[in-house]
C-alpha positions as CSV (number, residue, x, y, z in Angstrom):
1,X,5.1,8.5,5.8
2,X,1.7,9.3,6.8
3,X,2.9,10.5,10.4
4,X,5.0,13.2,8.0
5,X,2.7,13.6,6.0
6,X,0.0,14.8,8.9
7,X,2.7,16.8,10.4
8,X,3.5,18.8,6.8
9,X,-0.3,19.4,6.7
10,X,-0.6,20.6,10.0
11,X,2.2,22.8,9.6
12,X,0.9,24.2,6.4
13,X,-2.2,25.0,8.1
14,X,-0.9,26.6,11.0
15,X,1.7,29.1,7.8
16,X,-1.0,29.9,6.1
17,X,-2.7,31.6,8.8
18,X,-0.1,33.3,9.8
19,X,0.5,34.1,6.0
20,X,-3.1,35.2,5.4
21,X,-3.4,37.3,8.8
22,X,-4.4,40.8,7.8
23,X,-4.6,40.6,4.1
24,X,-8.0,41.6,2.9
25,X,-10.1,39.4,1.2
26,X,-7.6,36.3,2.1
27,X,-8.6,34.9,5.4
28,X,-8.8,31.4,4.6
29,X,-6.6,29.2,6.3
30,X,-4.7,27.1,3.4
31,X,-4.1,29.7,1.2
32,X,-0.7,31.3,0.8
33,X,-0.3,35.4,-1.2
34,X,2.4,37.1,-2.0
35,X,4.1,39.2,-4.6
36,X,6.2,36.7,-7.4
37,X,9.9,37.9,-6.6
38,X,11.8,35.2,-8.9
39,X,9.9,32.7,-12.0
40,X,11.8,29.5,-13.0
41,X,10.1,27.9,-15.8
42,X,10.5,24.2,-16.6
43,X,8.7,21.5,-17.9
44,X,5.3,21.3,-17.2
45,X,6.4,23.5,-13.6
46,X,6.4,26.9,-13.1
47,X,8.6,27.6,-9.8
48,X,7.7,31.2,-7.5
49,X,9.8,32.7,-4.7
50,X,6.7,34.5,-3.0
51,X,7.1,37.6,-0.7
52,X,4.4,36.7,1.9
53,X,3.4,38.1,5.5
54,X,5.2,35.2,6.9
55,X,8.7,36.0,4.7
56,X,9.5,34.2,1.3
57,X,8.4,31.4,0.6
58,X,9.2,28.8,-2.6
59,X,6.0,27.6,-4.2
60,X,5.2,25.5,-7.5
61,X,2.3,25.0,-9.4
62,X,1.4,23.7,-13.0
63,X,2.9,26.0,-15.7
64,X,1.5,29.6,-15.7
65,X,2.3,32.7,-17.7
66,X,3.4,34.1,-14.4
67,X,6.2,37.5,-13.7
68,X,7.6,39.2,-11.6
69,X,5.6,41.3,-9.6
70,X,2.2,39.6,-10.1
71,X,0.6,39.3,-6.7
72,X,-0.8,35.7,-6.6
73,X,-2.9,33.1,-4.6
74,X,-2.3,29.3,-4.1
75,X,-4.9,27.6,-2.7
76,X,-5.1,23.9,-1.5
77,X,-1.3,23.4,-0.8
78,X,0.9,21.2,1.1
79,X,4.2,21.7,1.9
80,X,6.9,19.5,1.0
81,X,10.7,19.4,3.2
82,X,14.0,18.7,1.2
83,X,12.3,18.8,-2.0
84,X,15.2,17.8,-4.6
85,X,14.4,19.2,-8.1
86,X,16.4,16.8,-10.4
87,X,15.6,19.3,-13.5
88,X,16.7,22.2,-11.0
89,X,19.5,20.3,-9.5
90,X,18.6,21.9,-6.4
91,X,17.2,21.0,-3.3
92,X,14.2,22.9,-1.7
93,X,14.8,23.3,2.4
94,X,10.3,24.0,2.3
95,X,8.3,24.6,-1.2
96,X,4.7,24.7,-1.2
97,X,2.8,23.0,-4.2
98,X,-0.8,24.0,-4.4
99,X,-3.7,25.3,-6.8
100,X,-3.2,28.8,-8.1
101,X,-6.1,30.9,-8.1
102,X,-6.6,32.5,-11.9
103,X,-4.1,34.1,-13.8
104,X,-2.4,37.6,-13.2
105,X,-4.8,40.1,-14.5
106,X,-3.3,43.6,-16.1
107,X,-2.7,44.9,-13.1
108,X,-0.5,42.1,-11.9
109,X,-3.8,40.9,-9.0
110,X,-4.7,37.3,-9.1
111,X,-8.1,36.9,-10.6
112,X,-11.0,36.0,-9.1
113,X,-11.7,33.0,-11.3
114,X,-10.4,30.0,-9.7
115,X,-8.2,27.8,-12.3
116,X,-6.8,24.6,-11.1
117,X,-3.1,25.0,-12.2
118,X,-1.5,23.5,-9.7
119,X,-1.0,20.1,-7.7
120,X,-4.1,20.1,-5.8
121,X,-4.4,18.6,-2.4
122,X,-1.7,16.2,-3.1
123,X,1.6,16.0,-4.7
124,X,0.9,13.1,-6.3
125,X,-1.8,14.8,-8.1
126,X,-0.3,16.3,-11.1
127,X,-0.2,14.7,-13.9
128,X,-0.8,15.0,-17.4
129,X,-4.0,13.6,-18.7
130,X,-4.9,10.4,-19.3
131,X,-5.4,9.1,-23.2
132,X,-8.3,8.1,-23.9
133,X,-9.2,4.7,-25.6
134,X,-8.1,1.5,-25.3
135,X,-3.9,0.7,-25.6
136,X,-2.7,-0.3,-28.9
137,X,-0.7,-4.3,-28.3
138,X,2.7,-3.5,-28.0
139,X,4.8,-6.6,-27.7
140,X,7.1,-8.0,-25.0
141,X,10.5,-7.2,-25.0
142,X,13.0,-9.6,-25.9
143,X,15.1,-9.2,-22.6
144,X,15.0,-12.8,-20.5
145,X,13.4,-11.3,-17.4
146,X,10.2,-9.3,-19.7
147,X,7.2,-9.3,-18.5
148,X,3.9,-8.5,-19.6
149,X,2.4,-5.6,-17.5
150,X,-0.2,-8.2,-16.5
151,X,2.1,-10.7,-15.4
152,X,3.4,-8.2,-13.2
153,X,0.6,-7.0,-11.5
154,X,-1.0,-10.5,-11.1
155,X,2.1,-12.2,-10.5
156,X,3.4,-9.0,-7.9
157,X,3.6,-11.5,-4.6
158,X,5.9,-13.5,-6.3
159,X,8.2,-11.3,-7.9
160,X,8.8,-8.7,-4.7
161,X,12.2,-7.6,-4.9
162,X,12.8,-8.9,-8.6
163,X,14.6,-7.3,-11.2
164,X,12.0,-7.2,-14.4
165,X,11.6,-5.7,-18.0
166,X,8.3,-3.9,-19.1
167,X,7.7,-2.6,-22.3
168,X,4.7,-0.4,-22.7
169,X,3.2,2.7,-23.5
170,X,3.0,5.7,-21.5
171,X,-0.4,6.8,-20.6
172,X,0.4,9.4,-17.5
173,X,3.6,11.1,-16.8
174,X,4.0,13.1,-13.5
175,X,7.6,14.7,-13.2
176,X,10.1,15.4,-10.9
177,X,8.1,14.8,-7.8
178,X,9.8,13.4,-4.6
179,X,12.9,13.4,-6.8
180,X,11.3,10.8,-9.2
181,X,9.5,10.9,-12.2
182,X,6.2,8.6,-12.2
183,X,4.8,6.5,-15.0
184,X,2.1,5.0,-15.9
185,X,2.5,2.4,-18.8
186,X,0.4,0.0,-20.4
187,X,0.7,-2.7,-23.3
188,X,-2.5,-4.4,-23.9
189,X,-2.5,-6.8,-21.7
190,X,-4.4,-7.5,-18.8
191,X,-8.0,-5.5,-18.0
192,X,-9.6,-2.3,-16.9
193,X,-11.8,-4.3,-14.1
194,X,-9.3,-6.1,-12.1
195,X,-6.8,-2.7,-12.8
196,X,-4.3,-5.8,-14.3
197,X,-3.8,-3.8,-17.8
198,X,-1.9,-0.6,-15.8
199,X,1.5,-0.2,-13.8
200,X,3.4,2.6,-11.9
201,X,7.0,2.8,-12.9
202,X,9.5,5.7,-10.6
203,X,12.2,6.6,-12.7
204,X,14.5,9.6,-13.5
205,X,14.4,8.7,-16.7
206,X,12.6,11.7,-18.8
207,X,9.3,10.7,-21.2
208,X,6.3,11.9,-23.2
209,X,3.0,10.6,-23.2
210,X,2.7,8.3,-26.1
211,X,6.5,7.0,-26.0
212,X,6.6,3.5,-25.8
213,X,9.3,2.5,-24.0
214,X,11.3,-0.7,-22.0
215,X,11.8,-0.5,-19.0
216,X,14.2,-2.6,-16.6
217,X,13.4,-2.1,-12.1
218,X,12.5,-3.9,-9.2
219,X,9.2,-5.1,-8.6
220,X,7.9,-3.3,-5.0
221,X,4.5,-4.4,-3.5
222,X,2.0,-2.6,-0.8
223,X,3.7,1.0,-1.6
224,X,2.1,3.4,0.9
225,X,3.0,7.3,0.2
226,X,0.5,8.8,2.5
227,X,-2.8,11.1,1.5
228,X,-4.5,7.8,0.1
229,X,-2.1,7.5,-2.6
230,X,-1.2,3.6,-2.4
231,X,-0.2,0.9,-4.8
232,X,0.0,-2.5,-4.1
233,X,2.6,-3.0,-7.3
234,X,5.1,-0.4,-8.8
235,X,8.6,-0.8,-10.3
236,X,11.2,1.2,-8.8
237,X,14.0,2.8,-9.6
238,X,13.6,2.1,-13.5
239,X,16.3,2.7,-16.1
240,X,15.2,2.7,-19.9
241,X,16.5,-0.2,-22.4
């Protein structure tokens, strides 16, 4: 995954030069311009077919009040192969996720004013914010196989490969990325120090922050996804109770 991920960089790198090659005022290398030729809006995405000096190009960042014809920016991207959007029910061949750079002024220019909209520097970025304060008790579920999200976490060597049930509340939500959604849920138990009171959960399942839901997946340790983004417990694959 890393060894992919390296390569997607360096290929981004090596685009986005050729992308910003002649363009005034756009020189740096990781930064992709173009003219917004289509807008899909979903959830929490805004997707942009870009007309760039390279050709088009598919790009997504955070929702933006973005149309067709604004010239934009996207800064601090990466580029992503046979990216499946489950919302979309379509897969992307190459889409870029990245930063944009302001919001389309009146004239349809990007603004000078850099706003992070976007993923960042790496997929796994996005997400919605974290609540703030400490997670209400929310009680085991009933199911033989519950857990608390502590006894997961601390108990994660042992149950590797192991169907579970979680029930907890959702504290970050980051859709639709890598054809997942990912979830952060908590229940009370466990604590901030030892990061026992927190637990990734993949799922397609669709969910707000603030839901508390149950959970049923296998228990997956020492989960390496590349750009520093690894867990040593998640549950994968999730459905919802």
């Amino acid at each position: 995954m890393k060894a992919l991920l390296a390569f997607c960089m360096l290929f981004f790198t090596t685009s986005a030069l050729a992308v910003s090659e002649g363009m005034a005022n756009q020189a740096d290398a990781g930064v992709v311009k173009g003219e917004v030729l289509e807008v899909i809006n979903v959830e929490n995405f805004t997707y942009l077919r870009l007309d760039t000096h390279a050709g088009e190009i598919w790009t997504a960042v955070i929702s933006a009040p973005v149309k067709k014809g604004n010239v934009v920016a996207i800064k601090d991207a990466i580029v992503m192969k046979d990216f499946e959007s489950k919302i979309l029910k379509r897969t992307f061949p190459t889409i870029v996720f990245g930063n944009l750079v302001g919001a389309p002024n009146g004239n349809g220019q990007s603004a000078d004013k850099s706003v992070p909209m976007g993923l960042g520097s790496s997929f796994i970025a996005l997400s919605q914010k974290w609540k703030s304060g400490s997670t209400p008790r929310v009680a085991k579920a009933e199911e033989s196989d519950a857990l608390a999200v502590a006894e997961v976490v601390k108990g994660a060597a042992k149950l590797e490969g192991k169907s579970v049930v979680v029930r907890g509340k959702v504290v970050k939500y980051n859709p639709d990325i890598m054809g997942k959604n990912w979830i952060h849920v908590r229940d009370g138990s466990g604590s901030e120090k030892d990061q026992s009171n927190d637990i990734l959960v993949t799922s397609s399942v669709p969910v707000q922050i603030g839901d508390v839901v149950t959970f049923r997946g296998k228990v997956r340790t020492d989960q390496d996804f590349g750009a520093g983004y690894a867990y040593k417990v998640l549950i994968e694959d999730a459905v919802k109770l």
